[in-house]
Z-matrix of the N, CA and C atoms (Angstrom, degrees):
N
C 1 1.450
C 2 1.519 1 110.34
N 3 1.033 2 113.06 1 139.15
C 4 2.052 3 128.35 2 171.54
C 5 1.741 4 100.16 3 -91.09
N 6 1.287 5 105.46 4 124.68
C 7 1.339 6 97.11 5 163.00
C 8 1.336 7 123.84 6 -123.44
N 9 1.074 8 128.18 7 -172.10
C 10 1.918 9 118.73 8 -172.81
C 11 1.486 10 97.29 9 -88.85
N 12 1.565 11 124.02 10 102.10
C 13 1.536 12 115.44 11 152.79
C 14 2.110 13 65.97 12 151.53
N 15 1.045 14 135.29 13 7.05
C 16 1.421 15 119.78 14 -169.46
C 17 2.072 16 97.13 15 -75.91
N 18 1.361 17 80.74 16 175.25
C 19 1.467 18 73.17 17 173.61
C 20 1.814 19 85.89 18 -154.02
N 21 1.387 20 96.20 19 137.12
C 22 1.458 21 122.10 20 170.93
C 23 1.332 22 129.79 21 -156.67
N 24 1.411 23 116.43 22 177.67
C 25 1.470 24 121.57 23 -174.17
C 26 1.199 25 116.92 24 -136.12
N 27 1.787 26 102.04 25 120.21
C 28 1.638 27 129.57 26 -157.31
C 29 1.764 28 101.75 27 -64.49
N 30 1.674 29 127.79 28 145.76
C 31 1.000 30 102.20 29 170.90
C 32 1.251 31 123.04 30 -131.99
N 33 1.370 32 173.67 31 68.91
C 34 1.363 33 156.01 32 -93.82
C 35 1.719 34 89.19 33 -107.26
N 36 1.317 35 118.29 34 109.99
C 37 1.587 36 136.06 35 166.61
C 38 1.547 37 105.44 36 -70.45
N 39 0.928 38 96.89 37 -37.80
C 40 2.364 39 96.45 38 169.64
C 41 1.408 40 90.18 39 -42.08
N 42 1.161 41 124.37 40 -72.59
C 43 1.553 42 129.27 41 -138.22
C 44 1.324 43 101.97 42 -119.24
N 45 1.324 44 155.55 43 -26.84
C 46 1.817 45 165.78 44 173.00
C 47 1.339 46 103.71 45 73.94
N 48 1.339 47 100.71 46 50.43
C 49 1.466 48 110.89 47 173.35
C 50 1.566 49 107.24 48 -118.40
N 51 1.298 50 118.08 49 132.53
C 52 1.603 51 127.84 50 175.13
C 53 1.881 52 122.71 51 -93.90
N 54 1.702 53 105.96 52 130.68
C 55 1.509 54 76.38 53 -174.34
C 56 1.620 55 119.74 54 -66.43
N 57 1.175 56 105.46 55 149.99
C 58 1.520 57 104.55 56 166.63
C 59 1.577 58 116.55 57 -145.46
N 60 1.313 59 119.24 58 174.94
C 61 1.420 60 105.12 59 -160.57
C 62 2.017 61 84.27 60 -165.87
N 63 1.397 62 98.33 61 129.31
C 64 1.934 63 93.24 62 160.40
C 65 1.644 64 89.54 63 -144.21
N 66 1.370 65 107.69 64 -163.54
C 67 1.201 66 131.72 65 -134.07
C 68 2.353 67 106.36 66 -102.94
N 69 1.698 68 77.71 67 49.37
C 70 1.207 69 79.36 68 -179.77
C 71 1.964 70 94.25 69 -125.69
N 72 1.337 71 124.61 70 156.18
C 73 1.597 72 124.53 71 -155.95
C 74 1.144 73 96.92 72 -127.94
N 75 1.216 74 118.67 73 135.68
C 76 1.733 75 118.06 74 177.69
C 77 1.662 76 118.76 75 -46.61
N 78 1.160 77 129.55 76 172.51
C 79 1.384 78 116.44 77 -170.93
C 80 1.403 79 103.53 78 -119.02
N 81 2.046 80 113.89 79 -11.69
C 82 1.471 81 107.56 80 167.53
C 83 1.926 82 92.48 81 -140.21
N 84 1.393 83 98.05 82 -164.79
C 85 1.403 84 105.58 83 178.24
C 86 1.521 85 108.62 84 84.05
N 87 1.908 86 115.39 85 -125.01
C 88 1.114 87 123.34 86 156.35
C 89 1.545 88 142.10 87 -50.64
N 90 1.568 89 92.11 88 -39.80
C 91 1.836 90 111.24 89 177.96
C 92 1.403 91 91.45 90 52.38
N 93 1.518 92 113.95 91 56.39
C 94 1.861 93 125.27 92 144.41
C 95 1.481 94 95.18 93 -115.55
N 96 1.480 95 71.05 94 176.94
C 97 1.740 96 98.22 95 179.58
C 98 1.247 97 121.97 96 -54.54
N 99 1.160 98 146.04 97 148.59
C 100 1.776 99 127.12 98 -153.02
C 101 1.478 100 82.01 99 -117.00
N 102 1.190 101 108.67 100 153.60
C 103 1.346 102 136.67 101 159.64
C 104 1.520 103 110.77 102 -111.52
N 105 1.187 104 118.91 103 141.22
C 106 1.965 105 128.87 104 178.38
C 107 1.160 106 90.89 105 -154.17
N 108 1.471 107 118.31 106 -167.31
C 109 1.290 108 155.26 107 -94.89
C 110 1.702 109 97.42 108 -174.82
N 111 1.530 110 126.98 109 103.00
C 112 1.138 111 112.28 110 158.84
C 113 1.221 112 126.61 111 -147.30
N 114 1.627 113 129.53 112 148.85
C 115 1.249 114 114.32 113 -154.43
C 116 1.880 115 123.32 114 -93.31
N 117 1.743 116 102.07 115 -9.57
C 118 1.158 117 115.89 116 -175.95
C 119 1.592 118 117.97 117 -63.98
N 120 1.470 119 117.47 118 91.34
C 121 1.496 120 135.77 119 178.28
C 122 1.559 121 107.81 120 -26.65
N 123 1.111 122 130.46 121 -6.13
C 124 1.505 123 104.39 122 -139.04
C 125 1.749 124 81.02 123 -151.06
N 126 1.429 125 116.00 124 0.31
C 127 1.779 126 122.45 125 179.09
C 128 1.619 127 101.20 126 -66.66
N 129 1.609 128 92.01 127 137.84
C 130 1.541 129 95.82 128 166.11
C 131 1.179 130 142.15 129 -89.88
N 132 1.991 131 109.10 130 2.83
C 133 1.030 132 125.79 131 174.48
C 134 1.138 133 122.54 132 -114.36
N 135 1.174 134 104.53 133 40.84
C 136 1.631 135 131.17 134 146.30
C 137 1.630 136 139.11 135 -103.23
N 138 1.081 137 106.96 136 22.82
C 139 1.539 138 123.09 137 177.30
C 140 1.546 139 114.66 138 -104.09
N 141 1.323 140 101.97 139 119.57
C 142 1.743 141 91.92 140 -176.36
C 143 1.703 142 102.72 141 -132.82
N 144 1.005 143 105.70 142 144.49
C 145 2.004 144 107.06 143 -171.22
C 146 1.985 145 82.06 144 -96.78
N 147 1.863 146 71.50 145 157.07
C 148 1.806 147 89.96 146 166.52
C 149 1.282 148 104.41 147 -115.37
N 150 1.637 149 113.04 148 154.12
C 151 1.202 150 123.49 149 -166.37
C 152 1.314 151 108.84 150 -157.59
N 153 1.404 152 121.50 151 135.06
C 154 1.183 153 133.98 152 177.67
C 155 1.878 154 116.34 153 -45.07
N 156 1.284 155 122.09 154 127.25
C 157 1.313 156 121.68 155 -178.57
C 158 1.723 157 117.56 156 -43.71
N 159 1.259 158 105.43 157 -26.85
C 160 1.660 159 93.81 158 -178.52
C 161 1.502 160 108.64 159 -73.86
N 162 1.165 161 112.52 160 -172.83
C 163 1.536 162 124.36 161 176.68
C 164 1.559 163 131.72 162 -97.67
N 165 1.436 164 83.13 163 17.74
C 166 1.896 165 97.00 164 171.32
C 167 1.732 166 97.51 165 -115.56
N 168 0.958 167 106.75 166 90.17
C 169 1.945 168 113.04 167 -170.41
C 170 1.674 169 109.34 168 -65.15
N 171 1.747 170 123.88 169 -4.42
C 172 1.094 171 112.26 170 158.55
C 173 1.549 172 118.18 171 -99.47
N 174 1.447 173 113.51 172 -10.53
C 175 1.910 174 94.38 173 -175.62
C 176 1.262 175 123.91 174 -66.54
N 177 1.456 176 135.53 175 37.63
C 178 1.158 177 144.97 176 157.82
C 179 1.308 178 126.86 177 -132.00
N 180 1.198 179 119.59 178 -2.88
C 181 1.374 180 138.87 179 175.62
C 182 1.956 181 111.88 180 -38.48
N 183 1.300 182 99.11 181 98.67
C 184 1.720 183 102.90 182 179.95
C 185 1.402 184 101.13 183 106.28
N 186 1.728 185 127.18 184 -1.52
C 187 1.624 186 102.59 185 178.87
C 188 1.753 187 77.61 186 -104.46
N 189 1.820 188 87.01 187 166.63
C 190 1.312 189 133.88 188 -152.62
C 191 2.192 190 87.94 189 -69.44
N 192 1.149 191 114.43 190 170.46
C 193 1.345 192 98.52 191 174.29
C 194 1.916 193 96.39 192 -128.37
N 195 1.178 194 100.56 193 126.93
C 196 2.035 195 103.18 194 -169.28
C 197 1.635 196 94.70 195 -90.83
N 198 1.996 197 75.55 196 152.35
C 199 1.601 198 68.14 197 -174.02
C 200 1.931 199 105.58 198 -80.51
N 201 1.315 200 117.60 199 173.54
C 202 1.149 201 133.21 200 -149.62
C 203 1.238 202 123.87 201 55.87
N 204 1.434 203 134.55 202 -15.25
C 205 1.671 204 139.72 203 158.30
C 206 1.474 205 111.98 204 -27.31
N 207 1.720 206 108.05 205 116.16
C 208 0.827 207 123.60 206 170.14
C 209 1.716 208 120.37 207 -59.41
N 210 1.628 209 130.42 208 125.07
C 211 1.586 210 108.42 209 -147.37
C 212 1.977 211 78.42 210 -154.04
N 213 1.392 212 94.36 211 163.76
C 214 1.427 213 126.53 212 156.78
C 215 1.593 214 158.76 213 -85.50
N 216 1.007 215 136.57 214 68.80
C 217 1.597 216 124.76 215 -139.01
C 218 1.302 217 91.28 216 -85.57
N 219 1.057 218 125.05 217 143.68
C 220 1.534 219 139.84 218 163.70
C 221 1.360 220 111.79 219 -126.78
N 222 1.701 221 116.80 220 129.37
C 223 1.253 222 135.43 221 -177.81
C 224 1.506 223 89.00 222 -62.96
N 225 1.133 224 124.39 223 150.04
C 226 2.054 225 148.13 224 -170.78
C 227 1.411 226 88.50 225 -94.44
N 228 1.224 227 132.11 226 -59.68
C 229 1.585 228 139.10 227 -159.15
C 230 1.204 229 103.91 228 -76.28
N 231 1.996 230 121.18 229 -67.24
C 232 1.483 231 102.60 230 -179.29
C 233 1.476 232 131.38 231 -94.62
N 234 1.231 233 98.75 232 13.15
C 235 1.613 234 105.55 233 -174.38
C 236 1.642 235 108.07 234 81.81
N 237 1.430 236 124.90 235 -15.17
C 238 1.524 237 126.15 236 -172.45
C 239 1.262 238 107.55 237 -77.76
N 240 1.644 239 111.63 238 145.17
C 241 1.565 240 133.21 239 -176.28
C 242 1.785 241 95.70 240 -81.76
N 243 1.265 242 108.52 241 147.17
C 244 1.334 243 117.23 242 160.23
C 245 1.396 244 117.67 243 -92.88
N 246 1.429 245 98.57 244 148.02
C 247 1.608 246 100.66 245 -132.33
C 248 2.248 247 81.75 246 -155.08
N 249 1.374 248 106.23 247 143.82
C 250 1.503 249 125.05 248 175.50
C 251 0.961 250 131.27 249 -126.62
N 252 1.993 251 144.66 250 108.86
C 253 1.065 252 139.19 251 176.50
C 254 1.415 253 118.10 252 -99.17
N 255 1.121 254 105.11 253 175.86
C 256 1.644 255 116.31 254 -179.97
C 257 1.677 256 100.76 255 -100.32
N 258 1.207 257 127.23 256 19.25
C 259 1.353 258 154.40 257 171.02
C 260 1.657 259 85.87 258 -70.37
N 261 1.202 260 109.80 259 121.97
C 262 1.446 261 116.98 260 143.41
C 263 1.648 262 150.73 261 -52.52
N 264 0.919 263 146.98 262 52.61
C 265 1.840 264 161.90 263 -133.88
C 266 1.496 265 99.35 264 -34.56
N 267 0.598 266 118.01 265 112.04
C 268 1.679 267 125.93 266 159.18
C 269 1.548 268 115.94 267 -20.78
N 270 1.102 269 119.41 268 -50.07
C 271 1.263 270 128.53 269 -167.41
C 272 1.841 271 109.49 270 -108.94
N 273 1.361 272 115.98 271 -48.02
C 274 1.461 273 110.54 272 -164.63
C 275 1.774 274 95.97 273 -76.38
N 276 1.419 275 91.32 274 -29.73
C 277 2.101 276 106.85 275 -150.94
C 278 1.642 277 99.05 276 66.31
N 279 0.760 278 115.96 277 34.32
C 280 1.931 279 118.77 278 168.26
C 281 1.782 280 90.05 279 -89.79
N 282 1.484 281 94.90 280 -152.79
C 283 1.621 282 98.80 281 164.70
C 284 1.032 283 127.83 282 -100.84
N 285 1.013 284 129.46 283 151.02
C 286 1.636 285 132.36 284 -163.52
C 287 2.033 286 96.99 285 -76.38
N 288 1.255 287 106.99 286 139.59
C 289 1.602 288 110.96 287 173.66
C 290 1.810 289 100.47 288 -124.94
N 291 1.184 290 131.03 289 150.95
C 292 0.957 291 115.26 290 170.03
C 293 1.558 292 103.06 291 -148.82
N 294 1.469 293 117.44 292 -149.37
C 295 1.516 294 122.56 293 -173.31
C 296 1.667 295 91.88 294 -138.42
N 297 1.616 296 122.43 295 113.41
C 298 1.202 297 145.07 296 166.52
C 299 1.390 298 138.08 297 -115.26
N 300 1.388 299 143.24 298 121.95
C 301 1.217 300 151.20 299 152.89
C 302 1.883 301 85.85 300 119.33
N 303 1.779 302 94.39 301 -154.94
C 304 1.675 303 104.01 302 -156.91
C 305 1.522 304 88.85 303 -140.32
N 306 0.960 305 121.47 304 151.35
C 307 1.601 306 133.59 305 138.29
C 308 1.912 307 123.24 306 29.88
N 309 1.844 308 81.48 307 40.53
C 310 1.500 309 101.96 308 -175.27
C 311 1.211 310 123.79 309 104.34
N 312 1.663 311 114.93 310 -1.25
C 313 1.512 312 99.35 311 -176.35
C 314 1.750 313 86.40 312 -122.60
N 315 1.456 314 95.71 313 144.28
C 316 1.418 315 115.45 314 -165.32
C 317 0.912 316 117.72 315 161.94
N 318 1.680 317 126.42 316 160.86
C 319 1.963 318 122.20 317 -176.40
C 320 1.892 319 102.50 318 -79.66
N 321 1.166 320 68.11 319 140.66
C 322 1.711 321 98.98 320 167.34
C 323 1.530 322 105.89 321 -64.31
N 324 1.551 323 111.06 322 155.53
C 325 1.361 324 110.84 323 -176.71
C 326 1.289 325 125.32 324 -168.90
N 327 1.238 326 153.85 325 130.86
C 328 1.597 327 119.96 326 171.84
C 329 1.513 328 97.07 327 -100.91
N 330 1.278 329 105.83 328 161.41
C 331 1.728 330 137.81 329 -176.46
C 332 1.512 331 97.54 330 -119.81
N 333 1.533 332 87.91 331 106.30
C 334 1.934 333 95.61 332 169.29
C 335 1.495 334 102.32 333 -128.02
């Protein structure tokens, strides 16, 4: 079971790359914190907590997480919400994803 306050690390099995994200900011687009793709097992900036969609990131702490539940990822290291623009990625030219706001404040979103 996943519960709200868990903390884990996302993994894309296509490619065996994990998201991760540190404290470096795009240089166009959004100019947030970048989020990528990395394959090193053992990186520490790959840990992201789940958190209930509102903006109090503990009032769910210990319930179960359903599937389709609208939810929160928060980077472990900077405290930033993961967050998606219509910004173009520097590198993939997909869409730019990055790591935005602080300690619950940030856009709402669903992750499908």
């Amino acid at each position: 079971l996943v519960t709200c306050g868990s903390v884990i690390k996302l993994q894309n099995t296509d490619y065996g790359v994990r998201l991760h994200s540190h404290d470096v900011s795009y240089g166009s687009g959004s100019k947030q914190q970048s989020v990528t793709g990395i394959r090193d097992i053992t990186d520490g900036g790959s840990y992201w907590q789940i958190n209930n969609e509102d903006k109090n990131e503990y009032s769910c702490r210990g319930e179960v997480v359903k599937c389709g539940q609208v939810i929160r990822l928060t980077h472990s290291a900077s405290g930033k919400n993961l967050h998606s623009h219509h910004f173009q990625s520097p590198l993939s030219r997909n869409y730019e994803v990055s790591a935005f706001g602080h300690h619950g404040v940030g856009d709402e979103g669903e992750l499908e």
